[in-house]
N, C-alpha and C positions, 0 to 999 in steps of 0.2 A: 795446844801450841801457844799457849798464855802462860808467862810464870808472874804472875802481882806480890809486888813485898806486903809488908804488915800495916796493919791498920792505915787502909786505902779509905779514900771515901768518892763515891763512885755514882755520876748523877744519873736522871732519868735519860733511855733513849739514846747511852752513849755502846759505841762500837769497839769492842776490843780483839785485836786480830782479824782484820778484814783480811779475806784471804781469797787475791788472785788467782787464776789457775796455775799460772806459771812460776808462784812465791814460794819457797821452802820453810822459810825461815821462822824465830820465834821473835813475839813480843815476848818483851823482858820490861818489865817497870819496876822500881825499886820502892822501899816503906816508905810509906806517909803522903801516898800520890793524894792530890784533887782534880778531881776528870770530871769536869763541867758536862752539861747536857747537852746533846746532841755534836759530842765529840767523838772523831774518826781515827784512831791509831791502826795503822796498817800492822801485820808480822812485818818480821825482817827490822823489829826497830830496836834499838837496848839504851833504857831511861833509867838514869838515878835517880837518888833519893831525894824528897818532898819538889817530887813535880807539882807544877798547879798548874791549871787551864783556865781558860773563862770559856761563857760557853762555842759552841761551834766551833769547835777547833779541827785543822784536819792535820795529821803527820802520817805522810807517806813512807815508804818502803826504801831501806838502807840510810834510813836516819839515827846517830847516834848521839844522845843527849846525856848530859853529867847532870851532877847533884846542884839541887837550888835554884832551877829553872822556872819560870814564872811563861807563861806564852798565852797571849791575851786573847780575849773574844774574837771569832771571826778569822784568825791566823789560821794561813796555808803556809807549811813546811813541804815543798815538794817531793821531799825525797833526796837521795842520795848526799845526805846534809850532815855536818861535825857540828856541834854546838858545845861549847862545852859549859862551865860551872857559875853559878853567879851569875847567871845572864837574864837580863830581864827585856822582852820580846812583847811591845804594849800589843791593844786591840787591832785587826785589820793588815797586822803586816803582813806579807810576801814575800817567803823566800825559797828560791828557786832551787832547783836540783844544782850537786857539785859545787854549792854555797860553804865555806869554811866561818865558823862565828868561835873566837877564841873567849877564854874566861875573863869575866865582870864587863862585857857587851850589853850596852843599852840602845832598842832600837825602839824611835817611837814609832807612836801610831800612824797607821795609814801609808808608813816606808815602803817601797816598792823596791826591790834590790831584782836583777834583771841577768839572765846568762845568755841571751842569744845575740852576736852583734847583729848578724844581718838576719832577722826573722822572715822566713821559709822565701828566701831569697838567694842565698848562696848554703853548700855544705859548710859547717862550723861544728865545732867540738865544742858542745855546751860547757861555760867555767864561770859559775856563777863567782861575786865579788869574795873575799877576804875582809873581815873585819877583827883585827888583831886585837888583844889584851885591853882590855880598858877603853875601848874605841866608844864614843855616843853619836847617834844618828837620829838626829832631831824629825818632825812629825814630819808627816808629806811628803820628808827624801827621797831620793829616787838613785838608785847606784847601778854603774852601768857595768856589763861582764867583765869579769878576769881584772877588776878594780880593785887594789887593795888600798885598806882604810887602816893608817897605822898605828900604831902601840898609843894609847891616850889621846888620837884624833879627837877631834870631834867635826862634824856634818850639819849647818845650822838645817833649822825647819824649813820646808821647801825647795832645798837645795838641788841641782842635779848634777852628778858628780860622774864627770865624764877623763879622769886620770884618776892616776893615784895621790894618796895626801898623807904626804909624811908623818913620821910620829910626832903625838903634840903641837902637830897643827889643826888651822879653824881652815873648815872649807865652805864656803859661804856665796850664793846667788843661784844664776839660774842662765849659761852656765857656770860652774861654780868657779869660782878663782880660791888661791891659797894663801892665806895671812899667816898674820903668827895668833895663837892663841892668846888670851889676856891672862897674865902673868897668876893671876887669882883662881883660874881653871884649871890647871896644871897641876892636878890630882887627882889620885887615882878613883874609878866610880865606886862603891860603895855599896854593891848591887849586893841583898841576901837573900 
């Protein structure tokens, strides 16, 4: 229930196809993976081409990743997550199930992005954030459910971002307020 493209390279102690009782589904990874050590890809996930991991990475079930993804040491993808292309996901982050991450998304380290408003305190429909096209989410952030982050946003580092923040704008504090970005960031990321 594993299908691997071409010339992978594939560390000590890593897991491919963890497979729940209740999972059907196939890992699908595409040529040119790097699957760091002691890294957890569940089935039920389908990864383009030249994934790279650092190590201990976990990606859960009904996760689907595009070509030229980067997902750093220590990152949990919970599962039920779109990521798509060009996206670079430093060490440490956290992203929660029903998380949407569109193409050339930079999220640094130690980001916490979050889907439950009220945690096991009222019933909610878990919706993790939105982080749209080109969007950057500086170290330490923290994003709160059903947020969307938009088209060339950026998130400074330790922000916490408790609305949404238009396209091309700076969302910046703690909690965060929305500025305009500086006129010299206002381009698209670069991520390969």
């Amino acid at each position: 229930m594993v299908n691997i493209g071409a010339n992978p390279r594939i560390g000590k102690f890593v897991v491919l196809g963890e497979d729940p009782a209740d999972l059907d589904g196939m890992l699908v990874v595409g040529d040119y993976a790097v699957i760091r050590s002691h890294s957890v890809i569940y089935r039920d996930v389908v990864i383009g081409k030249n994934l790279r991991t650092g190590h201990g990475v976990l990606i859960r079930e009904g996760t689907k990743i595009g070509d030229d993804v980067l997902i750093g040491t220590g990152t949990i993808i919970d599962g039920h997550t779109s990521i798509g292309s060009h996206v670079s996901i430093q060490s440490r982050a956290y992203i929660p199930t029903n998380t949407i991450i569109e193409d050339y998304v930079f999220v640094g380290p130690c980001a916490v992005l979050t889907n439950d408003k009220y945690p096991i305190r009222k019933d909610y429909e878990l919706r993790g954030p939105t982080l749209q096209r080109g969007a950057s989410i500086g170290a330490n952030a923290i994003i709160l459910p059903d947020v969307e982050i938009g088209e060339g946003a950026m998130v400074a580092a330790g922000a916490c971002v408790t609305r949404d923040v238009p396209d091309w704008k700076l969302a910046i504090g703690c909690p965060a307020r929305i500025t305009d970005l500086p006129e010299d960031m206002q381009v698209q990321n670069a991520i390969v």
